[in-house]
C-alpha positions in Angstrom: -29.4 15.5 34.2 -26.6 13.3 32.4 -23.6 15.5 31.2 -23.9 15.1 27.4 -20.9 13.5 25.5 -18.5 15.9 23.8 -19.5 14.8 20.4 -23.2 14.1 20.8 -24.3 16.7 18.8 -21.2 16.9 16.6 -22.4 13.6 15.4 -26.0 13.8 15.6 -26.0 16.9 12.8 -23.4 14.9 10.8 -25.8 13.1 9.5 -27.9 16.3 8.0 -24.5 17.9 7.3 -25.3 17.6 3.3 -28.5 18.3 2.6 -30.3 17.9 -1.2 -30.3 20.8 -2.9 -34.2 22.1 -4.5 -33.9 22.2 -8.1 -36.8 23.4 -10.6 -37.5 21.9 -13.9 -35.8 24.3 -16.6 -32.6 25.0 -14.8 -29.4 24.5 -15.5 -26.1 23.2 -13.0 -22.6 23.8 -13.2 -20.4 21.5 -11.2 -16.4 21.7 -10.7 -14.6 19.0 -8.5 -10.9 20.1 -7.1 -8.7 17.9 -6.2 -4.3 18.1 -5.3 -2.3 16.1 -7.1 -0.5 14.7 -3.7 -1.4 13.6 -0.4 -4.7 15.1 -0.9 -5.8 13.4 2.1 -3.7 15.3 4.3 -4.3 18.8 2.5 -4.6 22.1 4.4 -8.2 22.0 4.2 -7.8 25.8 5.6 -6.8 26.8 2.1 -9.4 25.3 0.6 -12.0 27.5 3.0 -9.8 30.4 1.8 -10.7 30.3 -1.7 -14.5 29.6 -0.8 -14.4 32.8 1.2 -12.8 34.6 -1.7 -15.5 34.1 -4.3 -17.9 34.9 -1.5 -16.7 38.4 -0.7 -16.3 38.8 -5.3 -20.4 38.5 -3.9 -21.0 40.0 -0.7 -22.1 36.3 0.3 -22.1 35.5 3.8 -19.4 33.1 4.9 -19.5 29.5 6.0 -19.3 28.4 9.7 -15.7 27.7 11.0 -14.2 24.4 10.0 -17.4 23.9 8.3 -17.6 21.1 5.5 -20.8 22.1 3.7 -21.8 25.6 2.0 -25.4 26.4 0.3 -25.9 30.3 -0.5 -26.8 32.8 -3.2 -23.8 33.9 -5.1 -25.3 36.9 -7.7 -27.8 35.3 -9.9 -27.0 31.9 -9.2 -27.0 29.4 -6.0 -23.7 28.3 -5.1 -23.1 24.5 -3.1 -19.5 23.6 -1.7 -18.9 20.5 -0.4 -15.2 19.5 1.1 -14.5 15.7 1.0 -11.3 13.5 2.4 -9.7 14.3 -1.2 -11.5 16.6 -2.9 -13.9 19.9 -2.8 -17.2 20.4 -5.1 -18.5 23.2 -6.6 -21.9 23.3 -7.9 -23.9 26.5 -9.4 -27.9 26.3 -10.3 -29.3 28.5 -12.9 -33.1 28.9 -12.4 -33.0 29.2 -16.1 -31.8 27.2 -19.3 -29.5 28.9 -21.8 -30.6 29.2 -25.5 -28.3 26.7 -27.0 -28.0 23.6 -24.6 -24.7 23.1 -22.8 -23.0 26.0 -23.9 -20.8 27.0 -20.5 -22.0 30.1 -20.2 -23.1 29.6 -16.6 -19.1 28.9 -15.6 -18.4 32.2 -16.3 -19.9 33.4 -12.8 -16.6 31.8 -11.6 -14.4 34.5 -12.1 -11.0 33.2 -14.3 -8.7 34.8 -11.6 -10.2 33.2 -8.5 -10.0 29.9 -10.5 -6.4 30.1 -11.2 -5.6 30.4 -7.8 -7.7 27.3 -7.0 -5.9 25.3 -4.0 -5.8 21.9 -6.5 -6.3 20.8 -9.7 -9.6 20.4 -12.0 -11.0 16.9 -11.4 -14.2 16.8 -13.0 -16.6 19.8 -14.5 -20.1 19.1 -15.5 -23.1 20.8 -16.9 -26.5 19.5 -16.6 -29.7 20.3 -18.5 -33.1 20.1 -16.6 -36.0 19.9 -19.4 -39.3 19.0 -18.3 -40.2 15.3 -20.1 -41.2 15.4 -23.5 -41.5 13.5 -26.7 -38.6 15.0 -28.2 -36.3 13.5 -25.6 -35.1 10.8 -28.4 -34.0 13.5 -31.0 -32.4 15.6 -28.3 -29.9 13.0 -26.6 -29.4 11.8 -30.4 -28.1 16.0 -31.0 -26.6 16.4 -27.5 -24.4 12.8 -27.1 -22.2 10.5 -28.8 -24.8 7.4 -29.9 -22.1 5.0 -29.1 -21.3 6.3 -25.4 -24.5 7.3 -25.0 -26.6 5.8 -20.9 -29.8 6.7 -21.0 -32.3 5.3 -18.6 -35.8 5.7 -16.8 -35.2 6.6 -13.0 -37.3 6.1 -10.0 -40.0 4.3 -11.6 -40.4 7.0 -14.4 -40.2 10.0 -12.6 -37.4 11.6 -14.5 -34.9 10.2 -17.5 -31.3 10.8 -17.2 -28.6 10.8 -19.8 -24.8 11.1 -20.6 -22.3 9.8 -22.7 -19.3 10.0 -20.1 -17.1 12.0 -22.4 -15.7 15.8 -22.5 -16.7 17.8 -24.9 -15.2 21.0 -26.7 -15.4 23.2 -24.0 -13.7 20.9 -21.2 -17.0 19.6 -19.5 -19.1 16.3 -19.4 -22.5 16.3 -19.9 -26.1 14.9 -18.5 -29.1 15.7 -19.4 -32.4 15.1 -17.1 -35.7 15.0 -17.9 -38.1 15.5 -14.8 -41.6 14.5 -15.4 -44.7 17.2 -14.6 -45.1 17.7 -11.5 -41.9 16.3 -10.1 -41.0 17.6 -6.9 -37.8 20.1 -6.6 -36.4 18.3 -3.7 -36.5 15.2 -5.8 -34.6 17.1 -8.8 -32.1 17.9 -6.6 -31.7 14.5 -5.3 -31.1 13.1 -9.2 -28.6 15.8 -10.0 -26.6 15.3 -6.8 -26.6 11.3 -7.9 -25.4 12.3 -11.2 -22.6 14.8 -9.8 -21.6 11.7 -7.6 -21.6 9.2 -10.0 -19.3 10.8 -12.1 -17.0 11.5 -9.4 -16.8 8.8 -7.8 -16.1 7.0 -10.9 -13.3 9.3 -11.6 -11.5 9.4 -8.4 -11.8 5.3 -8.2 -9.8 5.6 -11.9 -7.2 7.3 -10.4 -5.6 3.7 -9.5 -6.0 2.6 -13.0 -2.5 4.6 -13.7 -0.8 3.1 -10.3 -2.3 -0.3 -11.5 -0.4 0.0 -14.9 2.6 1.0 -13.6 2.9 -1.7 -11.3 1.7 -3.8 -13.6 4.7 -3.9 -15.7 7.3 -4.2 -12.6 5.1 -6.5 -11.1 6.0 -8.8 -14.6 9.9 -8.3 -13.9 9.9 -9.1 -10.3 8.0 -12.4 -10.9 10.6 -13.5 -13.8 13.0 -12.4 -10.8 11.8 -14.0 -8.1 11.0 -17.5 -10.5 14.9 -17.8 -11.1 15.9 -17.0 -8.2 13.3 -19.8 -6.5 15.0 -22.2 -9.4 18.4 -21.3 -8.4 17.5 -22.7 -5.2 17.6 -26.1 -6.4 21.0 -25.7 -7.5 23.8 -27.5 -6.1 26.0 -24.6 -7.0 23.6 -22.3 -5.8 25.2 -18.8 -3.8 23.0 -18.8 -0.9 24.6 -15.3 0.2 23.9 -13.4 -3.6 20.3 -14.9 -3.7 19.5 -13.6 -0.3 20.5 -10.0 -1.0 18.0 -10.3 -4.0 15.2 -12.1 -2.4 15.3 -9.3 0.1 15.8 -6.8 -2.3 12.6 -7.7 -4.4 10.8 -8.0 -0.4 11.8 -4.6 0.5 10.4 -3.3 -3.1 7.4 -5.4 -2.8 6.7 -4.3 0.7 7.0 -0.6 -0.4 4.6 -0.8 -3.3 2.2 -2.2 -1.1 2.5 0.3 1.3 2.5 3.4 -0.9 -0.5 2.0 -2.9 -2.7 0.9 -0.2 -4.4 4.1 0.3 -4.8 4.4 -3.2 -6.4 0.8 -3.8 -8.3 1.5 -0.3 -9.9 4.5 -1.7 -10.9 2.7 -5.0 -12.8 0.1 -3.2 -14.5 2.5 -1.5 -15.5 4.8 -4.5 -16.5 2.0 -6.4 -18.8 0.8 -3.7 -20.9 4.6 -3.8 -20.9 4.7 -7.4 -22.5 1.6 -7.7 -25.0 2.3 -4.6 -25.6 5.9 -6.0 -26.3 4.0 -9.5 -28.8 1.5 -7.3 -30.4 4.2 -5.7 -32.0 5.7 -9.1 -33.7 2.2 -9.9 -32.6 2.4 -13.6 -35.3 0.9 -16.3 -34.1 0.7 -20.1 -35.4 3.2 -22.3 -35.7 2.8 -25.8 -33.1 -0.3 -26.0 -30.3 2.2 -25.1 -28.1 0.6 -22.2 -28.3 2.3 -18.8 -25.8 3.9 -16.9 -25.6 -0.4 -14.4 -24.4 -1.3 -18.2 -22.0 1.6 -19.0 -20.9 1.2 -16.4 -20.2 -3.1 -16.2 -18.5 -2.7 -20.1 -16.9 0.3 -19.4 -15.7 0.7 -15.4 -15.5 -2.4 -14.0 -13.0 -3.9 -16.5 -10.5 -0.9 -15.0 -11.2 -1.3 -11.3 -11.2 -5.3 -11.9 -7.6 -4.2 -13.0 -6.9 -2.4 -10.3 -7.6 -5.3 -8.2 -5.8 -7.9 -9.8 -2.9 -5.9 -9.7 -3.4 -5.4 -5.9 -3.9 -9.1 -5.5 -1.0 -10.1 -7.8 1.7 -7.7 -5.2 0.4 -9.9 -3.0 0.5 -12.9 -4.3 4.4 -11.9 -5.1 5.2 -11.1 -1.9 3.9 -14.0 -0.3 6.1 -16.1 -2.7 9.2 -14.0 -1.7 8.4 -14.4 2.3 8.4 -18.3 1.4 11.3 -18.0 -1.2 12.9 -16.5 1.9 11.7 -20.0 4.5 13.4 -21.4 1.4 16.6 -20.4 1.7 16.4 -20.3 5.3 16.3 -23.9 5.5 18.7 -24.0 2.5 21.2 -22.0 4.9 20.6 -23.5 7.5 21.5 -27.3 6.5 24.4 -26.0 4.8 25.4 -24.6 8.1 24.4 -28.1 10.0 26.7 -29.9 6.9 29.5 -27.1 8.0 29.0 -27.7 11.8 29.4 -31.6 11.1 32.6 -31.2 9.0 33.7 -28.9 11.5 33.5 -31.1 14.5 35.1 -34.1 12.7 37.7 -31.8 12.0 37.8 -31.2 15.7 37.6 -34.6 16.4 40.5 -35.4 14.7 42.6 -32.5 15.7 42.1 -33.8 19.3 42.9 -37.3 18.2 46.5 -35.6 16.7 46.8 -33.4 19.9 46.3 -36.0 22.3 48.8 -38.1 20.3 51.3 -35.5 20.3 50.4 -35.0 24.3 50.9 -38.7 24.9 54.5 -38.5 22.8 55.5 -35.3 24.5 54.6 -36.6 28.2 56.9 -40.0 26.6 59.7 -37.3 26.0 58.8 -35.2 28.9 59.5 -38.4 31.3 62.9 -39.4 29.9 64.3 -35.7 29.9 62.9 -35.1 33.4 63.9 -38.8 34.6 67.2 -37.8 33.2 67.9 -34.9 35.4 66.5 -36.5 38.4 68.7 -39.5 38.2 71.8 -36.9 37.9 70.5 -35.3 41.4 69.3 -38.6 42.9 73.3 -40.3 41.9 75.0 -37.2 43.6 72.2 -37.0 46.9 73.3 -40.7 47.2 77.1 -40.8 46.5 79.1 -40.0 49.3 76.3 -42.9 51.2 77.7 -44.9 48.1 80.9 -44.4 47.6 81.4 -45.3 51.7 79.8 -48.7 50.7 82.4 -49.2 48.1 79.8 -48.5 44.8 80.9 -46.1 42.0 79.2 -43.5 40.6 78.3 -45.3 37.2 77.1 -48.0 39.8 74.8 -45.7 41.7 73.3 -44.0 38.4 72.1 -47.3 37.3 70.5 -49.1 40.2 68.1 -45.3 40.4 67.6 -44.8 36.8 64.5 -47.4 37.4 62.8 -46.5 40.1 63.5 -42.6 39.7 62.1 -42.9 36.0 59.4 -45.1 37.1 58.2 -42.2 39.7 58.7 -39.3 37.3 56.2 -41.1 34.8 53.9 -41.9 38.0 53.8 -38.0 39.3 53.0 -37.3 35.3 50.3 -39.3 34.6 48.6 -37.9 37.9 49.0 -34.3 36.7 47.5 -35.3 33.8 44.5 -37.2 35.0 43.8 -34.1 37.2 43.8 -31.8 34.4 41.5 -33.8 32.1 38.9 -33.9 34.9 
């Protein structure tokens, strides 16, 4: 027998981790999405087990598995489904009933007010969803329930079921969709619909969350390029201070470099987001109803301008940083032929400062010879004097037939010092 791999079967029930939840027609769902405001992707996700376990025991409910990620149970009169995602937790309650006046919130108040103030996060999304079995009235009902001009409203998997919304919160806090199963539609299949339409709205909302980010660095983003075009300008200057525009090309770099970084996640995330809600949208094979635009359309005049946004923004950073990195070669080479220019002017300089030295070598060794020729002639006159004076020469006499050759073998000894030192 092979030894199995430690995750084999960690990975294996992944995949059935989340399953569908059975719906019946005339129900009702309640669904609350919690999110941190920071670093949500790093959250104790302990905490967020907590609070799960602390509306269970408000129940008697049993309690999840450890370090589970998924939760389907009775919770009183309702059916409770928790979900925990990389940013986010879900929420979702199903009434087997529909209340007497549609979407009135009544099924959120089986989530006691205490145990949602001491939610681990902050509200995200909350929706209510009406399941009516299809009818003819469906027209007059959306046009009672929704705002006509926000109003998506589609046929889904080839006219099985007709969803609705109008994307916007209403008086009590909540969005709303309506779905309209047809006779006989399984509850499996229900589920599957409201589970898209929980998603969809989600996603959508959690991909938005770069739309602020975007703006933000929108508006530096326009400062930084007016920046970084003068400062690319300035580099054509003659008078141009190499050392000033450096400490601002790499103080626009560094910014750049950090905006990227601390907005990559967020931008990451969107990309993704934006890729399920438009697969979860594909999934229900929308058909128009009616001439009323679906939720594809709503969502190509109403989301995709924001993410497209997003992305430009993302692209523009950069764009800008690329610019500074070869503003930066720029002045690089800038620098650097000013510091060839310097180099030359320095080793003329040089040049001539050896020229002057050697001169002043050449006049010294000049002076150096007659002082030193001068002293040796004064020894050589009294080594040879008393020879001289026997031979009937004075002193005067001596000095001047040795002041040649004595001078003459001082400059000799000189110059060969010299040419052993310049070797």
């Amino acid at each position: 027998m092979l030894k199995d791999y430690p995750l084999r079967y960690e990975l294996a029930n992944e995949l059935h981790a989340r399953p569908f939840p059975a719906v019946q027609i005339g129900a009702e769902a309640a669904y609350l999405a919690i999110k941190r405001p920071e670093d949500a992707a790093n959250r104790d996700r302990s905490a967020d087990r907590a609070h799960l376990v602390a509306l269970l025991d408000r129940f008697g409910a049993d309690h999840p598995k450890p370090n589970a990620t998924h939760y389907f149970g009775d919770v009183g009169r309702f059916r409770l489904k928790w979900e925990s995602h990389t940013e986010f937790v879900t929420y979702t309650l199903f009434a087997d009933k529909l209340s007497d006046r549609p979407f009135d919130g009544e099924i959120f108040k089986a989530l006691p007010q205490a145990w949602l103030a001491d939610a681990p996060g902050q509200l995200l999304t909350s929706i209510l969803i009406r399941i009516e079995e299809a009818g003819d009235d469906i027209p007059e009902k959306l046009k009672d329930w929704f705002v006509p001009e926000s109003l998506a409203a589609s046929s889904v998997l080839d006219g099985q079921a007709t969803i609705a919304g109008d994307f916007r919160i209403d008086a009590g806090g909540h969005l709303r969709f309506a779905l309209f199963p047809q006779a006989g539609t399984g509850r499996r299949r229900v589920g599957r619909i409201v589970q898209r339409l929980c998603e969809i709205e989600t996603y959508k909302t959690m991909s938005m969350l770069a739309l602020p980010r975007a703006r933000e660095l929108g508006a530096r983003l326009g400062e930084m390029d007016a920046q970084l075009s003068d400062l690319v300008g300035d580099l054509r200057r003659a008078d141009c201070n190499s050392e000033a525009t450096l400490e601002s090309l790499l103080a626009i770099g560094s910014e750049l470099e950090t905006m990227l970084a601390r907005s990559a996640f967020r931008f990451g995330a969107m990309d993704a987001y934006t890729a399920l809600v438009e697969q979860r949208i594909d999934v229900l094979r929308e058909a128009r109803m009616d001439g009323r635009q679906t939720f594809g359309e709503f969502m190509m005049r109403r989301f995709d301008p924001a993410m497209r946004t997003c992305r430009s923004v993302e692209k523009r950073m950069g764009v800008l940083a690329e610019r500074a990195r070869r503003a930066g070669d720029l002045l690089s080479t800038r620098v650097n032929v000013e510091r060839a220019d310097q180099n030359r002017e320095l080793l003329t300089s040089m040049d001539e400062r050896a020229g002057l030295q050697l001169r002043l070598q050449r006049t010294v060794e000049g002076l150096s010879v007659v002082a030193i020729g001068y002293y040796a002639v004064n020894l050589v006159t009294y080594l040879v004097y008393p020879v001289g004076a026997a031979a009937g020469l004075s002193k005067e006499m001596i000095s001047a037939l040795t002041v040649v050759p004595v001078v003459l073998l001082v400059w000799w000894i000189v110059r060969r010092i010299r040419v052993r030192a310049e070797r």
